[in-house]
C-alpha positions, 0 to 999 in steps of 0.5 A: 827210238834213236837215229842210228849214227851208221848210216852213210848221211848220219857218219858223213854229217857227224865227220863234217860236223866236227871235221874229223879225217881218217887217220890211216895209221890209226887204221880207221875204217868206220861202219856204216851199216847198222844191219851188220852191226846188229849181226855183230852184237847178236853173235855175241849173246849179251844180255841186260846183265851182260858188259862189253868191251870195246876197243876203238869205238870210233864216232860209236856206231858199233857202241850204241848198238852194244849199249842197247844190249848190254847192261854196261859198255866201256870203250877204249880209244886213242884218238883224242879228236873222237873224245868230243864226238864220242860225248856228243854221239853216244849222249843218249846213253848212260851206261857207256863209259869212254877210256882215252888209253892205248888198249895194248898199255892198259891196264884193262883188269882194273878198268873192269872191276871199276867200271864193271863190278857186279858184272859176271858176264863180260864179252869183248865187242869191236871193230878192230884196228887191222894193223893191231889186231894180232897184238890186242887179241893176244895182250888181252887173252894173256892179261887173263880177263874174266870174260867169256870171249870175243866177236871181233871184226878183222881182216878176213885173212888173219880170221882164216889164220886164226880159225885155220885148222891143222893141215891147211894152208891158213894154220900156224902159230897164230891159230895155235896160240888163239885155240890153246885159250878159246875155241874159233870161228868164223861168225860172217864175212863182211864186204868191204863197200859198209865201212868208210873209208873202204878198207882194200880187203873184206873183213871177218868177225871172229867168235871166240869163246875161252876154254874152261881149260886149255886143250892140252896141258903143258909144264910150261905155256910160254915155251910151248909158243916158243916151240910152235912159233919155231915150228913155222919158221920156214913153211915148207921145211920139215919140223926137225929143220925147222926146230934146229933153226928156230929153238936157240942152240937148235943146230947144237942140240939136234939129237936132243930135238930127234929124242924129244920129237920121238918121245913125243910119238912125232915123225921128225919129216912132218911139217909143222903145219900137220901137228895139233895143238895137243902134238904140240903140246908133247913136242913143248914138254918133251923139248922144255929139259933141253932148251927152257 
């Protein structure tokens, strides 16, 4: 059996070893709790048949654990000086390969049928940057991958927002543009005193699972995002407020937005934060003639 790398010794005498520091703007924040780390991996049900993927696999703390689980790992990282560390550390594996790429310029399709040809069930597994986690999550929900999900850790605010159901404070176009592709919740709360350095938040780790068709069809996806992305422009202001400020021409088109929303069944007074996504959805293609 193999030492675990996160252990406070074990991480502290691998950065020594190489003597490697943080760099903050890359957001690197390592585990070093091999228990939470096992809780991740089992959110995400693999098994010997399964492939993960991982993005910013670090000194591999996180990658050993879903190379002991699954059938094959691929692990994308930017940062050069881990290339080194990452061979050394994750050596006893063979069923880990290493990508040296910007997750958000990859082209992550084609890593997978290389790298995981034969493969039918693929989860994305990782520790994600907090300063990149919005963008990622959506890059590979909008690359339409052939995987089943995600159990992904982050800050526990942006997992509130994308969890958040309608009528509560956390809910906004962020929850909307996730739970159009996959269902959302929280798998655990992740205190702050496991990670190296301790980042100033507590974490979450987010399970996603995509739907096998979206909750609501619409003539037009982008545009609906358009639509809920304006809807939140300004919290507190009702939706026809915040259509007119928000849609392009918006302020010249009012009647048009009072049609749509009425069409739509949609009391223009409402706040955006009180629509589901499938109003939402009768809202996009109630306004798509007027402003697509």
């Amino acid at each position: 059996m193999y030492k675990d790398i996160a252990t406070p010794v074990r991480t502290k005498a691998i950065l020594d070893k190489y003597g490697f520091s943080f760099k903050k703007s890359l957001g690197q924040n390592f585990l070093i709790d091999p228990n939470v780390l096992r809780n991740i991996v089992s959110q995400a049900h693999l098994t010997e048949n399964s492939g993960a993927i991982e993005v910013g696999p670090g000194i591999g703390a996180l990658t050993e654990h879903l190379a002991r689980g699954a059938k094959k790992v691929v692990s994308f990282e930017i940062d050069q000086r881990l290339l080194p560390v990452l061979e050394d550390t994750l050596s006893p594996y063979d069923n880990v390969t290493i990508v040296h790429s910007d997750i958000l310029k990859a082209d992550v399709e084609a890593v997978i049928a290389e790298q995981m040809p034969h493969i039918d069930d693929i989860m994305v597994v990782a520790n994600l940057p907090y300063y990149v986690t919005t963008p990622i999550l959506m890059k590979l929900l909008n690359d339409r991958l052939p995987i089943r999900g995600f159990v992904v850790m982050m800050q526990k605010e942006v997992a509130d927002r994308i969890t958040a159901k309608p009528g509560t404070k956390a809910y906004g176009s962020l929850s909307i543009a996730i739970q159009y592709y996959c269902t959302a919740e929280v798998a655990m709360i992740v205190p702050k005193t496991v990670f190296m350095p301790q980042p100033n938040v507590d974490s979450a780790v987010i399970r996603l699972i995509k739907h096998n068709k979206p909750p609501v069809e619409v003539i037009d996806e982008d545009f609906l995002f358009v639509v809920t992305r304006a809807s939140f422009v300004q919290r507190r202001k009702t939706i026809f407020n915040n259509l007119q400020a928000g849609l392009q021409h918006g302020k010249a088109k009012k009647d048009e937005i009072l049609a749509a929303l009425e069409a739509a069944n949609i009391d223009p007074k409402r706040r955006g934060e009180t629509l589901t996504i499938e109003e939402f959805g009768r809202l996009a293609d109630a306004l798509h003639p007027h402003f697509a």
